[in-house]
LOMAR-525442 format. One record per residue (C-alpha): x, y, z; residue in three letters; chain. Coordinates in Angstrom, 3 decimals. Example, Ala and Ser with C-alpha at 12.3 -4.5 7.8 and 13.67 -1.06 7.14 Angstrom:
REM residues 2
<mifi c1="12.300" c2="-4.500" c3="7.800" res="Ala" chain="A"/>
<mifi c1="13.670" c2="-1.060" c3="7.140" res="Ser" chain="A"/>
***
This chain:
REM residues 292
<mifi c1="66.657" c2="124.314" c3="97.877" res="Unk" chain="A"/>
<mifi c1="69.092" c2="122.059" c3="99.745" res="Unk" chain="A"/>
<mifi c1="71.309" c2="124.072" c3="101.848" res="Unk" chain="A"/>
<mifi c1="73.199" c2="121.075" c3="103.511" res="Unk" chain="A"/>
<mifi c1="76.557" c2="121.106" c3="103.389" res="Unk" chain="A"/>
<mifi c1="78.700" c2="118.055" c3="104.321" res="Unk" chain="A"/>
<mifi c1="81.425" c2="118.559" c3="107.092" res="Unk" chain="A"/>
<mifi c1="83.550" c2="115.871" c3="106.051" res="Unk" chain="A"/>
<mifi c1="86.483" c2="116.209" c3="108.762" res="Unk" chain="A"/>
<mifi c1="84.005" c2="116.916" c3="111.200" res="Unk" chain="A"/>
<mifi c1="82.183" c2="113.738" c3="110.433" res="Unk" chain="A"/>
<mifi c1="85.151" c2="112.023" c3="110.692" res="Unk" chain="A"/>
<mifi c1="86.717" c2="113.401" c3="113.922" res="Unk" chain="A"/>
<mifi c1="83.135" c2="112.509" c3="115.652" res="Unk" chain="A"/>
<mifi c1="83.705" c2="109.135" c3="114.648" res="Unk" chain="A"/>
<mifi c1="87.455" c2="108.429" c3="115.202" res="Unk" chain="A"/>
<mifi c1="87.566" c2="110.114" c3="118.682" res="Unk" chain="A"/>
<mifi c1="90.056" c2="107.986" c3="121.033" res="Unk" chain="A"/>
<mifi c1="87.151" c2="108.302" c3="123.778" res="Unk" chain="A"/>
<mifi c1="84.837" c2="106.384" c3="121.992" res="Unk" chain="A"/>
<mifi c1="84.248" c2="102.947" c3="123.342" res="Unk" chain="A"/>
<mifi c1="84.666" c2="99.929" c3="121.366" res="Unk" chain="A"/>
<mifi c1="83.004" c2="99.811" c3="117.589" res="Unk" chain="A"/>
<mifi c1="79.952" c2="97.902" c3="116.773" res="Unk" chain="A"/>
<mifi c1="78.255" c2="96.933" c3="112.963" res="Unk" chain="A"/>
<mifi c1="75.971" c2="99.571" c3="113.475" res="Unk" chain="A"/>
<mifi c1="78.008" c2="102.406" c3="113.953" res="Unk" chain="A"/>
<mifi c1="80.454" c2="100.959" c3="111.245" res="Unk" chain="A"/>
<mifi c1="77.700" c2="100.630" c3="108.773" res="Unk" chain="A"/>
<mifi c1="76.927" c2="104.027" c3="109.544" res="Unk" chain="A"/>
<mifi c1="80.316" c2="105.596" c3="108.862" res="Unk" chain="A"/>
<mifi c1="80.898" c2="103.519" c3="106.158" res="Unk" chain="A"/>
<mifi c1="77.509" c2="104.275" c3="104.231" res="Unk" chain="A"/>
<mifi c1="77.847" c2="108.026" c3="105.698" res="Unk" chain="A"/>
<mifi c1="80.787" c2="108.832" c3="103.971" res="Unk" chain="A"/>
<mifi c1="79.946" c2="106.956" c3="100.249" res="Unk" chain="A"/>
<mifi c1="76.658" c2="108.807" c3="100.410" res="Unk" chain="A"/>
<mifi c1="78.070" c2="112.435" c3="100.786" res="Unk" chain="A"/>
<mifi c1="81.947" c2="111.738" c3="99.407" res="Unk" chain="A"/>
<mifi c1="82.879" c2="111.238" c3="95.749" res="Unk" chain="A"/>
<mifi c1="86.380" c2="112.303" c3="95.247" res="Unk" chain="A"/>
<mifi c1="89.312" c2="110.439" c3="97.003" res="Unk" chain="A"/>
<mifi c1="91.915" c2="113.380" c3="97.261" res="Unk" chain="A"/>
<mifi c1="89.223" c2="115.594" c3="99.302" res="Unk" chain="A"/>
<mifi c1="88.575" c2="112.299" c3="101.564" res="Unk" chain="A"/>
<mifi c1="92.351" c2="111.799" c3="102.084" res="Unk" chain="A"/>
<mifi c1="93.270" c2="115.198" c3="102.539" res="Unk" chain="A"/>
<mifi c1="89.951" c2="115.595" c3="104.992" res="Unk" chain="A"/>
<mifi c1="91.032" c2="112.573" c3="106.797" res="Unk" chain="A"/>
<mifi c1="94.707" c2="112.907" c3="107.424" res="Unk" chain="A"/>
<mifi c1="94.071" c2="116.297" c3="109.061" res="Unk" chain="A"/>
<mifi c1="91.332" c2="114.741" c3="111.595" res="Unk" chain="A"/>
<mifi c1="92.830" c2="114.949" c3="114.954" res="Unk" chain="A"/>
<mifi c1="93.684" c2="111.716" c3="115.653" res="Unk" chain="A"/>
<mifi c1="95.923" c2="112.023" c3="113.002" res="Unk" chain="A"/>
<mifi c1="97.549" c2="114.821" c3="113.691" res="Unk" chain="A"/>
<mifi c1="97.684" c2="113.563" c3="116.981" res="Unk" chain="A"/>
<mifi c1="100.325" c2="111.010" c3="115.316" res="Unk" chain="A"/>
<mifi c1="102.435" c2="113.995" c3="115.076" res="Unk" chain="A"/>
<mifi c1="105.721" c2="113.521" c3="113.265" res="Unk" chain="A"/>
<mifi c1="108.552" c2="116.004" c3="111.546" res="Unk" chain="A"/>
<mifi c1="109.137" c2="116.084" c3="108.797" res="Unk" chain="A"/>
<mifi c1="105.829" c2="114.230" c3="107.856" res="Unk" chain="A"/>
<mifi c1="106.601" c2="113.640" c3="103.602" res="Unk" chain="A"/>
<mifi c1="103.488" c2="111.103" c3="104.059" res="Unk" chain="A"/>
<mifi c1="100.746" c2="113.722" c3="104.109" res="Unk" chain="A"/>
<mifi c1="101.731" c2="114.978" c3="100.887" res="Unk" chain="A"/>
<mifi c1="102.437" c2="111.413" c3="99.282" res="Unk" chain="A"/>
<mifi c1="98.923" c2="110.080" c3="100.762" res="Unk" chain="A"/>
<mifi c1="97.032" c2="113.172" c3="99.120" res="Unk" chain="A"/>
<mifi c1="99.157" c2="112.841" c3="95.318" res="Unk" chain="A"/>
<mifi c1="97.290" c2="108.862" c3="95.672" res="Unk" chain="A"/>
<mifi c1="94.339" c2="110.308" c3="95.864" res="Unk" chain="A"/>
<mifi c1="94.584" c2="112.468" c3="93.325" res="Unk" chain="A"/>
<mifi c1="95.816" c2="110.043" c3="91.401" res="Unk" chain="A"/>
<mifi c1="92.682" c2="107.337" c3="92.044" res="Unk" chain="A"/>
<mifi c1="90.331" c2="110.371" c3="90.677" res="Unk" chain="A"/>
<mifi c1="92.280" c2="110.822" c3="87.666" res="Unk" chain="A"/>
<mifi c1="92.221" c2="106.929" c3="87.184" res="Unk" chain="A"/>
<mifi c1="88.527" c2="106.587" c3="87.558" res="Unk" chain="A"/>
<mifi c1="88.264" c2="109.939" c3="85.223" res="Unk" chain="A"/>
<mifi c1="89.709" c2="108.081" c3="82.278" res="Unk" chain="A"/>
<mifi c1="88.352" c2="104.477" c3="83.088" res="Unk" chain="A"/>
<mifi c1="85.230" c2="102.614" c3="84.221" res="Unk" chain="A"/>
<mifi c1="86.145" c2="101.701" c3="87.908" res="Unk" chain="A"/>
<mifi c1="85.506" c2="98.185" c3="88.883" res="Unk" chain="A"/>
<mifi c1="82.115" c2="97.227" c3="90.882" res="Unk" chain="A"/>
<mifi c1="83.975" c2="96.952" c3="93.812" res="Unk" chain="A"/>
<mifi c1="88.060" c2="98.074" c3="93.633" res="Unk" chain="A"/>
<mifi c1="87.071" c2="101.505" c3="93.551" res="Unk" chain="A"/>
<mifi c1="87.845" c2="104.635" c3="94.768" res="Unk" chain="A"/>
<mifi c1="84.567" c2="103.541" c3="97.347" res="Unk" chain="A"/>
<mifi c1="86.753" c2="100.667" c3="98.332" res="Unk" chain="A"/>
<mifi c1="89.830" c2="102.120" c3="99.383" res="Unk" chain="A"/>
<mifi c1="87.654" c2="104.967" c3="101.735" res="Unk" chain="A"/>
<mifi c1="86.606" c2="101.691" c3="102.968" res="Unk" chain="A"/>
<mifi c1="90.430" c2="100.652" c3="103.954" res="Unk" chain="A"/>
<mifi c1="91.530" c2="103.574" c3="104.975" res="Unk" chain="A"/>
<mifi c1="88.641" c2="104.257" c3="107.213" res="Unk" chain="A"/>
<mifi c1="88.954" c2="100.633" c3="108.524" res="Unk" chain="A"/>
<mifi c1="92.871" c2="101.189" c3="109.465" res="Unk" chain="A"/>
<mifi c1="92.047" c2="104.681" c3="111.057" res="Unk" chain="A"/>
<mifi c1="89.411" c2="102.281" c3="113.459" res="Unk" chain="A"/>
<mifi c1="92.176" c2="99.717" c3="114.317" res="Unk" chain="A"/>
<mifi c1="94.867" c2="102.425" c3="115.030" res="Unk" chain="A"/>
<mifi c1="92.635" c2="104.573" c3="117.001" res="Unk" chain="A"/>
<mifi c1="91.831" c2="101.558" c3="119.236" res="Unk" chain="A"/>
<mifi c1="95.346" c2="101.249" c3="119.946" res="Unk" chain="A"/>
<mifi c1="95.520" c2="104.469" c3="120.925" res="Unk" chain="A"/>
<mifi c1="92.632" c2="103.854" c3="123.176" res="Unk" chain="A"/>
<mifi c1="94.911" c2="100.710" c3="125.137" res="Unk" chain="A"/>
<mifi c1="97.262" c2="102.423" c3="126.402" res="Unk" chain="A"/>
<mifi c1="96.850" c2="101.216" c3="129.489" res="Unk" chain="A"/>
<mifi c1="96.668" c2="97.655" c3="127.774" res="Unk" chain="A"/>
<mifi c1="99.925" c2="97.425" c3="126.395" res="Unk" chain="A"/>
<mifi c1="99.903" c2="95.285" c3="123.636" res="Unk" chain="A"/>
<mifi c1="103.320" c2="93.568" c3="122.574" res="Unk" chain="A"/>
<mifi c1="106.147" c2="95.150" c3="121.012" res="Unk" chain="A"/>
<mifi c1="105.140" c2="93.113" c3="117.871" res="Unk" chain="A"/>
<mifi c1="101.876" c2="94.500" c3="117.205" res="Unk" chain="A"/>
<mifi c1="102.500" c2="98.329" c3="118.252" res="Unk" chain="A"/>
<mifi c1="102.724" c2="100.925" c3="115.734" res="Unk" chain="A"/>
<mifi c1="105.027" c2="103.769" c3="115.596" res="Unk" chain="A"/>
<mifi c1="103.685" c2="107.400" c3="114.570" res="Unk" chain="A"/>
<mifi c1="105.977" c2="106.836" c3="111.571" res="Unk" chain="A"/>
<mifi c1="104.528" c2="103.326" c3="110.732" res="Unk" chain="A"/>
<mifi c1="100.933" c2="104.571" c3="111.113" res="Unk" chain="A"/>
<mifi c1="101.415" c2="107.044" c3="108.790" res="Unk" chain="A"/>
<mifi c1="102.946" c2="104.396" c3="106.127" res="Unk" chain="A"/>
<mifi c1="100.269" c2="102.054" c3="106.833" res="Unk" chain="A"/>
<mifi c1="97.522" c2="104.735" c3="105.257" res="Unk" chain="A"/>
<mifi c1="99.793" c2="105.493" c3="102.756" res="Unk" chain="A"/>
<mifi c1="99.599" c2="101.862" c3="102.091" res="Unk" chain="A"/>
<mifi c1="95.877" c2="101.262" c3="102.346" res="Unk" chain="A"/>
<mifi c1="95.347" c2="104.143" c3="99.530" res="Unk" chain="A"/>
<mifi c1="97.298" c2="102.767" c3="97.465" res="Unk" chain="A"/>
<mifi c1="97.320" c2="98.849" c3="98.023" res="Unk" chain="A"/>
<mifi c1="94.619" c2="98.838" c3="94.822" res="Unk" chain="A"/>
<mifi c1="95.838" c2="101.826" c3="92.812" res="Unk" chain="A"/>
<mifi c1="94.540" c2="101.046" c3="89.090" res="Unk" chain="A"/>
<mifi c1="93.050" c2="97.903" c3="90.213" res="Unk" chain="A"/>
<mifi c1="91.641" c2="96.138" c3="86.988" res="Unk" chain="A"/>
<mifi c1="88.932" c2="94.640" c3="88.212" res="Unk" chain="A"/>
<mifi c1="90.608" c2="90.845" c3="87.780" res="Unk" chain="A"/>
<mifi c1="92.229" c2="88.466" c3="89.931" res="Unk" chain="A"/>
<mifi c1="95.879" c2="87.535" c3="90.073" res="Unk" chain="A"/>
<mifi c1="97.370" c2="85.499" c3="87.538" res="Unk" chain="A"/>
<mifi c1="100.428" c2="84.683" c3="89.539" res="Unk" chain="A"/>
<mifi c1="101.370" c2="85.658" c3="93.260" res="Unk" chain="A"/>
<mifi c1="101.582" c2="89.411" c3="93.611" res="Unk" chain="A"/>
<mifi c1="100.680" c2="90.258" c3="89.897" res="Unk" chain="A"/>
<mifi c1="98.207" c2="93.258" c3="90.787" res="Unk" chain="A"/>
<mifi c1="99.623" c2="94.399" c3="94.194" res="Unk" chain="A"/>
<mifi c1="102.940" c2="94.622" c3="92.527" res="Unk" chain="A"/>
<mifi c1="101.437" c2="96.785" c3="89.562" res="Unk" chain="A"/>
<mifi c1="99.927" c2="98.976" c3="91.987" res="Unk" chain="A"/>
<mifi c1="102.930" c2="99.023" c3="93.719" res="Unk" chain="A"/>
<mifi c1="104.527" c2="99.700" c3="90.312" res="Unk" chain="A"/>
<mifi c1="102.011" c2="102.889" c3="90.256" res="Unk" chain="A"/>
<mifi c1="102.813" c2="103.879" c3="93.069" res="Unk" chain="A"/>
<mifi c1="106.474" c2="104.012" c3="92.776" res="Unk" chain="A"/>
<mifi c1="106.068" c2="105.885" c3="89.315" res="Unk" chain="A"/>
<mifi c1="103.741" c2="108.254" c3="90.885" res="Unk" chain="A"/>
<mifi c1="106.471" c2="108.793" c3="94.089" res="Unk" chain="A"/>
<mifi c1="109.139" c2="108.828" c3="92.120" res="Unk" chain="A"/>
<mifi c1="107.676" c2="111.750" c3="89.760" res="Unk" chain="A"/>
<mifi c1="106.427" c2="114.414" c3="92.364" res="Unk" chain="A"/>
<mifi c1="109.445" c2="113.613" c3="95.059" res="Unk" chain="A"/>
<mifi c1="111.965" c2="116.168" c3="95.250" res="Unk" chain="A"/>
<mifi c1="113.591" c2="113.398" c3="97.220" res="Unk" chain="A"/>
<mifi c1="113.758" c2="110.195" c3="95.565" res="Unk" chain="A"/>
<mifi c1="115.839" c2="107.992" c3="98.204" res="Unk" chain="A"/>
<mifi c1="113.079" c2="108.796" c3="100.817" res="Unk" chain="A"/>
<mifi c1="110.601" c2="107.584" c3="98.014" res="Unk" chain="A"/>
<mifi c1="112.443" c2="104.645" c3="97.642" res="Unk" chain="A"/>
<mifi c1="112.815" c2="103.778" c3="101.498" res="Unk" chain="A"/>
<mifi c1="109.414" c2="104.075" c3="101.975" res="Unk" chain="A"/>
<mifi c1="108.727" c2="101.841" c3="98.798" res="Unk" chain="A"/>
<mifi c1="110.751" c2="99.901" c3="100.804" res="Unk" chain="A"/>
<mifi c1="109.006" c2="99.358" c3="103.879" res="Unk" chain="A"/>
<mifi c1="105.082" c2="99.208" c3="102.365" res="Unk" chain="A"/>
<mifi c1="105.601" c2="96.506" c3="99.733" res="Unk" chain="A"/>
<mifi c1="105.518" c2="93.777" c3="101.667" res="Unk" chain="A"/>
<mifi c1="102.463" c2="94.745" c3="103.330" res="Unk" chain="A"/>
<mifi c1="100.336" c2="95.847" c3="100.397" res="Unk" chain="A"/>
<mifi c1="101.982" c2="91.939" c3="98.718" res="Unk" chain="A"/>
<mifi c1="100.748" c2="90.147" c3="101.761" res="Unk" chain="A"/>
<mifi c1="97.053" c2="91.934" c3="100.060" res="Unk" chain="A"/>
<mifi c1="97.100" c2="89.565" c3="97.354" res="Unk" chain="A"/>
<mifi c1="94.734" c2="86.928" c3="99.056" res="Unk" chain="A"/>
<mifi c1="96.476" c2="84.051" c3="98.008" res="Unk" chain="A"/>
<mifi c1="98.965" c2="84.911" c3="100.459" res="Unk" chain="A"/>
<mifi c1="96.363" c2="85.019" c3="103.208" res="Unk" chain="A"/>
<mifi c1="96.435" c2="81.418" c3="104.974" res="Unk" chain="A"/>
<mifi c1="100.285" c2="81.786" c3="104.999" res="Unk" chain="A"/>
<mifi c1="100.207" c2="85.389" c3="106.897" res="Unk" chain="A"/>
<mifi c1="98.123" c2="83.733" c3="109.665" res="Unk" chain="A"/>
<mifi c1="100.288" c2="81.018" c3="109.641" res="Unk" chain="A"/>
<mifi c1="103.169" c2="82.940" c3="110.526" res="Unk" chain="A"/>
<mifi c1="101.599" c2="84.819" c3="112.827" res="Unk" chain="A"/>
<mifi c1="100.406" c2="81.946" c3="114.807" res="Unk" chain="A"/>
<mifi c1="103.486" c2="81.800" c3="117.232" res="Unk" chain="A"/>
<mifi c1="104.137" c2="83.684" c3="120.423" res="Unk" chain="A"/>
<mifi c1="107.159" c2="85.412" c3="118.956" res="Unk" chain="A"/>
<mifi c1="105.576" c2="86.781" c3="115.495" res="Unk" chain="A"/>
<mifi c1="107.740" c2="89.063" c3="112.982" res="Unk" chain="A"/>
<mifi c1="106.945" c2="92.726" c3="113.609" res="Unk" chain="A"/>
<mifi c1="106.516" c2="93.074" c3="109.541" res="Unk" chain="A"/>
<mifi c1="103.794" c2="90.547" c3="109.452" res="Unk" chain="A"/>
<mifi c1="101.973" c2="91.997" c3="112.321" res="Unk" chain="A"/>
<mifi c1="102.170" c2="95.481" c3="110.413" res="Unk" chain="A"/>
<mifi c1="101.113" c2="93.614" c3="107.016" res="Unk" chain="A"/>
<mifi c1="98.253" c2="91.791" c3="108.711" res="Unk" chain="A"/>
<mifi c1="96.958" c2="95.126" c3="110.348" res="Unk" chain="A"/>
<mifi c1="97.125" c2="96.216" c3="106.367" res="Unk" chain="A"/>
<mifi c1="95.053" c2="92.886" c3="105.270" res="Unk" chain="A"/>
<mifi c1="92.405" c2="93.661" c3="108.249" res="Unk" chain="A"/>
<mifi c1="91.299" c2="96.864" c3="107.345" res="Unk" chain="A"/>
<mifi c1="91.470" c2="95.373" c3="103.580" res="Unk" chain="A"/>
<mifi c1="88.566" c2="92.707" c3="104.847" res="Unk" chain="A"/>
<mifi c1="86.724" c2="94.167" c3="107.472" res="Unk" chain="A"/>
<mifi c1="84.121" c2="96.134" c3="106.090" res="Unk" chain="A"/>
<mifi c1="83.588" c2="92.570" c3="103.959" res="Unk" chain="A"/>
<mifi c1="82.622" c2="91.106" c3="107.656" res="Unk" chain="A"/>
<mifi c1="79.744" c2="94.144" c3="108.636" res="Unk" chain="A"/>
<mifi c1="76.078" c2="92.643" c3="108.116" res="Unk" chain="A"/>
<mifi c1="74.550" c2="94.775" c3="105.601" res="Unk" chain="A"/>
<mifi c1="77.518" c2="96.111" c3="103.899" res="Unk" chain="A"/>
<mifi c1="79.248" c2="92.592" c3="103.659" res="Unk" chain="A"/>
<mifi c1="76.058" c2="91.436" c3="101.565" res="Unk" chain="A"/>
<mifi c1="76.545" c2="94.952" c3="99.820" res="Unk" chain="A"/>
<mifi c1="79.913" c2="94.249" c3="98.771" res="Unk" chain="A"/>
<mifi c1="79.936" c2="90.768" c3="97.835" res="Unk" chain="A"/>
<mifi c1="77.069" c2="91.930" c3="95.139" res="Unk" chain="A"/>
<mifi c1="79.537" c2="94.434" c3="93.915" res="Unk" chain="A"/>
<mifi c1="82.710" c2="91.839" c3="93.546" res="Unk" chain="A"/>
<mifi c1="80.437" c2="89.283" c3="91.945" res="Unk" chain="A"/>
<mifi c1="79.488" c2="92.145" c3="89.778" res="Unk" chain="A"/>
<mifi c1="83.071" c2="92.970" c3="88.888" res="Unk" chain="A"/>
<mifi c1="83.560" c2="89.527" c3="87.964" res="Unk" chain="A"/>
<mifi c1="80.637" c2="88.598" c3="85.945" res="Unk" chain="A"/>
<mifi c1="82.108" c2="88.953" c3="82.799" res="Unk" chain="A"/>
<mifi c1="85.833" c2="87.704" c3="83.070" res="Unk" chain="A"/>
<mifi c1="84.870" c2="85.082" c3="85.723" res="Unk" chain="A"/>
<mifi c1="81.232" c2="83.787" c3="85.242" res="Unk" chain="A"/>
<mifi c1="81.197" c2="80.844" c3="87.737" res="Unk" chain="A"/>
<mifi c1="83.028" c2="82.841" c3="90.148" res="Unk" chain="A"/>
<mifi c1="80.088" c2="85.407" c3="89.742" res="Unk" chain="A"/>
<mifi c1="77.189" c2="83.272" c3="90.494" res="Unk" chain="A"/>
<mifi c1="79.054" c2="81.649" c3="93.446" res="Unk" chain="A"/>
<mifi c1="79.597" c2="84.637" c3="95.158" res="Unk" chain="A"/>
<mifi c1="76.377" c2="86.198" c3="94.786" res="Unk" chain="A"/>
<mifi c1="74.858" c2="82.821" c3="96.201" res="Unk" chain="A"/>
<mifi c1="74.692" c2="83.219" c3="100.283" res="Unk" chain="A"/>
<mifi c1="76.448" c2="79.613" c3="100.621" res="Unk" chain="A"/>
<mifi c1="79.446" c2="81.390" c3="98.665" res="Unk" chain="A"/>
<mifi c1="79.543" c2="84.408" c3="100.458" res="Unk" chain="A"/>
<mifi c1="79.259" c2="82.029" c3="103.973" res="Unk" chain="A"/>
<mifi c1="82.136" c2="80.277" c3="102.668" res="Unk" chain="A"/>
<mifi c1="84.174" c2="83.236" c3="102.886" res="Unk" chain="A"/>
<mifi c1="83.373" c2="84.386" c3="105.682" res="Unk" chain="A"/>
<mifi c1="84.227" c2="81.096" c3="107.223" res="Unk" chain="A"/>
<mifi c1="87.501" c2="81.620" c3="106.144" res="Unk" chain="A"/>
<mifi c1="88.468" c2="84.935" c3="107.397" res="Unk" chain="A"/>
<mifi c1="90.340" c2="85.202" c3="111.037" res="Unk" chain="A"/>
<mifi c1="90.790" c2="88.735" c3="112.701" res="Unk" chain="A"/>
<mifi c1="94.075" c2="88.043" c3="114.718" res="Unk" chain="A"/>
<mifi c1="95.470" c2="91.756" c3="115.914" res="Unk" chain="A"/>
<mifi c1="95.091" c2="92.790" c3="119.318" res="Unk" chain="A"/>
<mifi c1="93.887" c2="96.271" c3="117.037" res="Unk" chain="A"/>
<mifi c1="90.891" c2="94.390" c3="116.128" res="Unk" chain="A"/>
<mifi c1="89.574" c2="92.490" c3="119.007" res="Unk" chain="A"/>
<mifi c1="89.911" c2="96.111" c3="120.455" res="Unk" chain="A"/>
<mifi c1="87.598" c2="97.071" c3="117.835" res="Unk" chain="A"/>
<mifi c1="85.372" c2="94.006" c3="118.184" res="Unk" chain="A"/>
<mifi c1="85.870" c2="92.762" c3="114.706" res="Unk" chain="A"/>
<mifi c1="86.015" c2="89.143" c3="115.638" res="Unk" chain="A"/>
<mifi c1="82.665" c2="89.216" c3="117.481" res="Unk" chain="A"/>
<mifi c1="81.160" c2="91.391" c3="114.463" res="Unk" chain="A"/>
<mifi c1="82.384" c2="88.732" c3="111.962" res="Unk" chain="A"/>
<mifi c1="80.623" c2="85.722" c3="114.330" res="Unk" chain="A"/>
<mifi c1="77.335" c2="87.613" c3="114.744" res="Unk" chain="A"/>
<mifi c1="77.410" c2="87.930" c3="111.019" res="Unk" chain="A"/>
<mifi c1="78.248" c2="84.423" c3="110.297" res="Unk" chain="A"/>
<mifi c1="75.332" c2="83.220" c3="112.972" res="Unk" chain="A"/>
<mifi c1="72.926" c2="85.545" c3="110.637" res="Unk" chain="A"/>
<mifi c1="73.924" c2="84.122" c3="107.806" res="Unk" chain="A"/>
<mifi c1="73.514" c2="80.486" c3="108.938" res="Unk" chain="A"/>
<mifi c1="69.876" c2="80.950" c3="110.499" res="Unk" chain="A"/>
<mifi c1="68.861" c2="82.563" c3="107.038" res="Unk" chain="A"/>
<mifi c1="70.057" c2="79.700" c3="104.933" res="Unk" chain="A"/>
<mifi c1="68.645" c2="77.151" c3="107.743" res="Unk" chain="A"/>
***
């Protein structure tokens, strides 16, 4: 008899402690593989993670967030209850997000001798709106790829809303907050991508990109980690074997998966804090030597 039991918020605590010195793959992979292993339903997760300490170090009052991030996740179970989940857009992926975004903000909190520009800091407020974001940004994902700009992030925006809208005793917060989130979980559709960095490529960059881009970061980093990358890109190319064949094959292929890789930029100070950029060239070098 197995008399384990899994300490979820303990497990995560460990790992998101602001002492902790900068992140490397291993330790990611670790978390990352820790937490699909021993976690299967997204409400527990959320409500386990939002009452770590580092987040409720990120004190604010009123907080209507906490409640709002916990309704998503019980809303992603009840999703995957009634239908398949996608390969990868599942309820695994968005642990993935919002474990990636608890990284980069805890690294923030780590600088604070570091100041990093007015730009790229987060309030408690906008942290807190960010992971209500990243649980959401691919609520009833359909396993596809957009159509037009924004088609899925605005439908799980759309979900989202509906699912705000219906449990909020006050709807004009719901709405404000609506407000501020969509155009950080549209700047997820990755279409969009090339034109986010372009913007943010100036010494003066718009605080809402910054915010977005710290969004679109913790969408892709896990995507960057050695083993898990490989992982992941098996899953997608699963998800779209049967609407998008060719797609399929040329993501499974290595010279696909390089490809995207080569595309992929990690521009907050958040994540050169967490070493993302140097995790993302170390896995790029491996991946060159293998197809060499």
């Amino acid at each position: 008899m197995n008399d384990f039991q899994f300490d979820l918020r303990a497990y995560l605590n460990s790992f998101l402690d602001v002492e902790r010195t900068a992140l490397n793959a291993q330790l990611l992979e670790e978390l990352l593989a820790g937490i699909e292993k021993e976690v299967q339903c997204m409400q527990d997760f959320l409500n386990a993670l939002v009452n770590t300490n580092i987040w409720q170090s990120w004190y604010i009052e009123p907080n209507p967030y906490k409640a709002m991030i916990v309704a998503v996740g019980s809303e992603i179970d009840r999703l995957a209850a009634v239908n398949t989940e996608p390969a990868f857009h599942s309820k695994r992926h968005m642990m993935d997000v919002c474990l990636m975004l608890s990284c980069l903000l805890v690294r923030e909190a780590a600088q604070e001798s570091q100041q990093f520009s007015q730009a790229w800091t987060t309030t408690s407020t906008e942290k807190w709106q960010l992971l209500l974001a990243a649980s959401a940004h691919d609520l009833g994902h359909p396993g596809l790829i957009n159509g037009s700009p924004y088609e899925l992030e605005q439908q799980s925006l759309d979900l989202l809303k509906a699912l705000l809208m219906g449990s909020s005793k006050d709807s004009i917060l719901s709405q404000e907050t609506l407000e501020s989130i969509s155009p950080w979980i549209l700047a997820t559709d990755h279409g969009q991508y090339k034109a986010l960095l372009e913007r943010l490529d100036n010494k003066s960059p718009e605080h809402v990109d910054c915010l977005a881009m710290l969004l679109v970061e913790a969408d892709l980093a896990s995507s960057v980690l050695p083993l898990r990358g490989q992982l992941l890109a098996g899953r997608l190319s699963d998800e779209w074997a049967k609407p998008y064949p060719e797609k399929s094959i040329a993501l499974r292929n290595q010279v696909g998966y390089l490809s995207f890789l080569t595309s992929l930029q990690f521009v907050s100070p958040q994540a050169a804090c967490a070493g993302i950029p140097q995790i993302l060239n170390n896995s790029l070098t491996q991946i060159r030597i293998q197809l060499s």
